[in-house]
N, C-alpha and C positions, 0 to 999 in steps of 0.2 A: 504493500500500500504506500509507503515510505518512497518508494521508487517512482511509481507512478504519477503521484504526488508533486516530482521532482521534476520527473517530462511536463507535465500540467504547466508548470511553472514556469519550465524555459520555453516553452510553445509560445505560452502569453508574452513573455519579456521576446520573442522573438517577433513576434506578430507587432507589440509596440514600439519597435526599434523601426521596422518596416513602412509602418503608420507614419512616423516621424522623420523618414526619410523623404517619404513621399510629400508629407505638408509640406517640409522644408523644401523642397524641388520646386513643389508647384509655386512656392512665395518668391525664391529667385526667378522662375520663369517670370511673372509680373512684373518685374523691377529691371526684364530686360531691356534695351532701349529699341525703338520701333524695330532698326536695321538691322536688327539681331533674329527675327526672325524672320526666316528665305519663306519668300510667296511667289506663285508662278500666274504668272500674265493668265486671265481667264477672259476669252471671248465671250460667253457665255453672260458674263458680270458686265462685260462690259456694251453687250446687245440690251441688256435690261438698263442701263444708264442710258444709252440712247434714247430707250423707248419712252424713260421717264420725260427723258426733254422732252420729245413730239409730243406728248399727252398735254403739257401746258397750252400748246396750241401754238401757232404762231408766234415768232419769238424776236418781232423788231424791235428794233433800238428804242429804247425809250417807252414802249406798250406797256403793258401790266405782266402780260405773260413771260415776257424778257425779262422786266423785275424778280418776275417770281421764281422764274428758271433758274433766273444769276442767285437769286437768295437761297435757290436751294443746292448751287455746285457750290456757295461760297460755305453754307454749312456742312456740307461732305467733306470739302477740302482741311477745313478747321477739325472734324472728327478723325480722318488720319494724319491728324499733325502736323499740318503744312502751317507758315506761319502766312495769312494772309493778307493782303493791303487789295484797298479800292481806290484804285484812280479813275474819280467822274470828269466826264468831258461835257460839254456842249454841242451838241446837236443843230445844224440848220434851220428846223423846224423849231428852236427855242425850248424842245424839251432837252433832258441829260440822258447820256449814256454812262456806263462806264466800263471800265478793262478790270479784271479783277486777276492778280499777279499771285500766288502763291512761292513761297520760300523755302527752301529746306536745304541749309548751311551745312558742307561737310566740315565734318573733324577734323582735318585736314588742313593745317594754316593756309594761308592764302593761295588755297584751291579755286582755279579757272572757274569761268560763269560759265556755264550752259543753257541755253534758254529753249523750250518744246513749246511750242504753240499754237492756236486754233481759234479761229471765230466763232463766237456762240450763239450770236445773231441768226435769225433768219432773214430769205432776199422779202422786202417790202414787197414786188410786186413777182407773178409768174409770170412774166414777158418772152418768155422762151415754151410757154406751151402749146402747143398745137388747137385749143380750141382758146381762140378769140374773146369769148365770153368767160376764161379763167385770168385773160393776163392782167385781169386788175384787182385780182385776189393775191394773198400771200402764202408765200411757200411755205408746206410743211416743217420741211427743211432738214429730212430724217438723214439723208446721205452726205448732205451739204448743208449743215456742218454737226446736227448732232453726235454720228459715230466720231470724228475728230476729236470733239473734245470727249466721248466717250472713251476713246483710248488714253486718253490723258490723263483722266480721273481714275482709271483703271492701274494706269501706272505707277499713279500718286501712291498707290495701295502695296503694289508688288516692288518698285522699283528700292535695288540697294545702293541710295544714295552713297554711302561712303565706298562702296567698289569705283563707283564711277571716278573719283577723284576727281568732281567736282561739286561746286554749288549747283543743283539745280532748280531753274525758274520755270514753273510752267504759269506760262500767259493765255487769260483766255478774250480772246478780241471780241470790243458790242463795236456796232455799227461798221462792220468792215464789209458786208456783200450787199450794198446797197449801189455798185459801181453802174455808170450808163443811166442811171435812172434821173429826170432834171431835179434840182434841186439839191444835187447830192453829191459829195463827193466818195470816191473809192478808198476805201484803207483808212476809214479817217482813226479805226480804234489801234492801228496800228500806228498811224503817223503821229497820234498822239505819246504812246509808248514810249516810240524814239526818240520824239522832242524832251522828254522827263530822265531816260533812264540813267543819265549820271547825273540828276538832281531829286528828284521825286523817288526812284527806286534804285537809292545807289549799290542796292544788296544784289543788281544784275547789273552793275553797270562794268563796260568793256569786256560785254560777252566773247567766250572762245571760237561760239558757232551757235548758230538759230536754226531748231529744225523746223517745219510747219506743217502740219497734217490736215489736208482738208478735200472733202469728197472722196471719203475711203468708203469700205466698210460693206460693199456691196459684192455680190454674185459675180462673177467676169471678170474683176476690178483688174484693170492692166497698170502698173506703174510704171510710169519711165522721168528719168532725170530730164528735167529743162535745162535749156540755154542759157538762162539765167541763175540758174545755180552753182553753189563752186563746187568745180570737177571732183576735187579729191575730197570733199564729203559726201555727195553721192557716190562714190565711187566705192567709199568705205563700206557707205549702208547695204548699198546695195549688194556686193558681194556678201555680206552678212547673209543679206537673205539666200543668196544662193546656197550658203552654207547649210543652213536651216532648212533648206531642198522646199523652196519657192518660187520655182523659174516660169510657171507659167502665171505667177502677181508680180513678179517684178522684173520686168524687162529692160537690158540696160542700156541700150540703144536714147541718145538723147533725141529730144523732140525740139519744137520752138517752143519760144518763153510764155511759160503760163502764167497769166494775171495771179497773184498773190503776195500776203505779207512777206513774201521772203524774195522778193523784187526790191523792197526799202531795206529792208537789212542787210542788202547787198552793195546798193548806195549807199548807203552809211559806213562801208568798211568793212562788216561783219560777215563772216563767210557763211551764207545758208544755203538752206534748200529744201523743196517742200517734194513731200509725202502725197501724190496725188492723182485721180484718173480722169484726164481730161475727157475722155470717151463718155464718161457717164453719161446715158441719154434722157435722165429725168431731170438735171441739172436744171433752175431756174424754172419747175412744171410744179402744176400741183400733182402729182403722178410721184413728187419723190419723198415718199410715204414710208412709216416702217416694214412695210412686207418686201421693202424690196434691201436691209440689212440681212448681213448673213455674218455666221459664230465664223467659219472657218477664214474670211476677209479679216475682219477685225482679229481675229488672233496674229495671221500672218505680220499686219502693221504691229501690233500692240511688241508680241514675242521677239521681231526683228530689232526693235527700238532698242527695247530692253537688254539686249544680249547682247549688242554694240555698245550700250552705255554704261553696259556692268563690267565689259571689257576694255574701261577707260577712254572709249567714244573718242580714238584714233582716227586721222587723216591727213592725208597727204595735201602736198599743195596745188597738186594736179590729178 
């Protein structure tokens, strides 16, 4: 009995030694820092962040649905820990837009800027749709530009900022696809940006390189580097994705220069280049709705980013 007794006894002090390992594990896991625990890029996550944009409705510069949209990527961004600032601008029409910039400072003393960016805006008018009687509605705006900034928020979540060895900024642009329409000028959440960013957001300022992602996300999505981009960061990217065995999304053959923010941040010295499928045929339609996002698009973009800029987001000068 005496024996038995004895195992009883080391069981239990065995079982609470075990208990108290475990507590204790689980309370340093808590007290890890964000970049401490590896997330993998999720399409999936980030098809339903799109979808949430579209659900708002239309989402110009200065509307309500814009408001609400922006207030709710700016509370995402603040729940995984980006630190974030609002730069509001003025608008043509006498209402406000704004850019909303998120932060996240590597460990890293004076670790290079990297900047990821996207308009969040939808186009004011469907001007490019085939039935007449749409073009004075506003675009959904589900390809152009909710998946863009859906990969970004998605990133926000997965990416290991201290791998990257750098700071990185993701910018999300209002009023920047309002271009051709009177009254309006093109880029303007972007031209605002640049006029601030070594005074207003000096936590980006003299960026390394600006990527831009915009009109991804979709079924077919063909990419190819513009003319207007610098060689050797496309060049980087995109061999990424070949690696990652994505040759029929990204094809590397350059094209002519596509209208976007990473046209001024090329004028201004900083070498960028954008993420994007000129082909798209609902661009500027009311037709460019969410059924026509796909998981396996947006993974390709999201996964390719990510593994280029965990792998210290390298390029050449040509």
């Amino acid at each position: 009995m005496k024996r038995l007794r004895l195992y009883r006894i080391e069981i239990i002090l065995v079982l609470v030694l075990a208990m108290a390992v475990a507590f204790f594990g689980y309370l340093g896991y808590g007290l890890l820092p964000a970049d401490a625990t590896v997330e993998t890029f999720s399409g999936e996550r980030a098809l339903a962040r799109a979808q949430a944009q579209v659900a708002f409705g239309a989402r110009v510069a200065g509307v309500p649905a814009n408001i609400a949209a922006g207030d709710a990527l700016v509370d995402e961004l603040v729940q995984l820990g980006w630190n974030v600032l609002i730069a509001p601008f003025g608008l043509p029409n006498g209402t406000t837009a704004r850019n909303i910039i998120a932060v996240r400072t590597n460990k890293v003393a004076n670790a290079p800027v990297g900047i990821l960016g996207a308009h969040y805006d939808s186009r004011l008018l469907a001007d490019a749709d085939p039935n007449s009687a749409n073009q004075t509605l506003s675009t959904p705006g589900a390809v152009d530009n909710a998946a863009g900034v859906a990969v970004l928020i998605e990133l926000a979540r997965t990416l290991d900022v201290t791998a990257t060895g750098h700071t990185i900024c993701l910018v999300l642009f209002d009023a920047d696809d309002n271009a051709n329409i009177t009254g309006w000028e093109p880029l303007l959440g972007t031209t605002h940006f640049l006029q601030d960013l070594n005074t207003r957001v000096p936590q980006c300022g003299a960026p390394r390189f600006a990527v831009i992602v915009d009109t991804v996300g979709y079924a077919g999505q063909s990419l190819t580097p513009d003319s207007d981009s610098h060689p050797g960061l496309s060049n980087a990217i995109w061999q990424t994705a070949a690696q990652l065995d994505y040759p029929n999304q990204w094809v590397g053959q350059a094209i002519a220069p596509t209208p976007g923010s990473h046209t001024l941040f090329t004028q201004a010295g900083i070498p960028a280049t954008i993420l994007s499928s000129p082909n798209y045929p609902h661009d500027h339609t009311m037709q460019d709705t969410v059924d026509k996002l796909n998981v396996d698009s947006l993974s390709a973009i999201g996964n390719t980013l990510e593994n280029w800029l965990e792998a210290g987001a390298a390029f050449g000068s040509q």
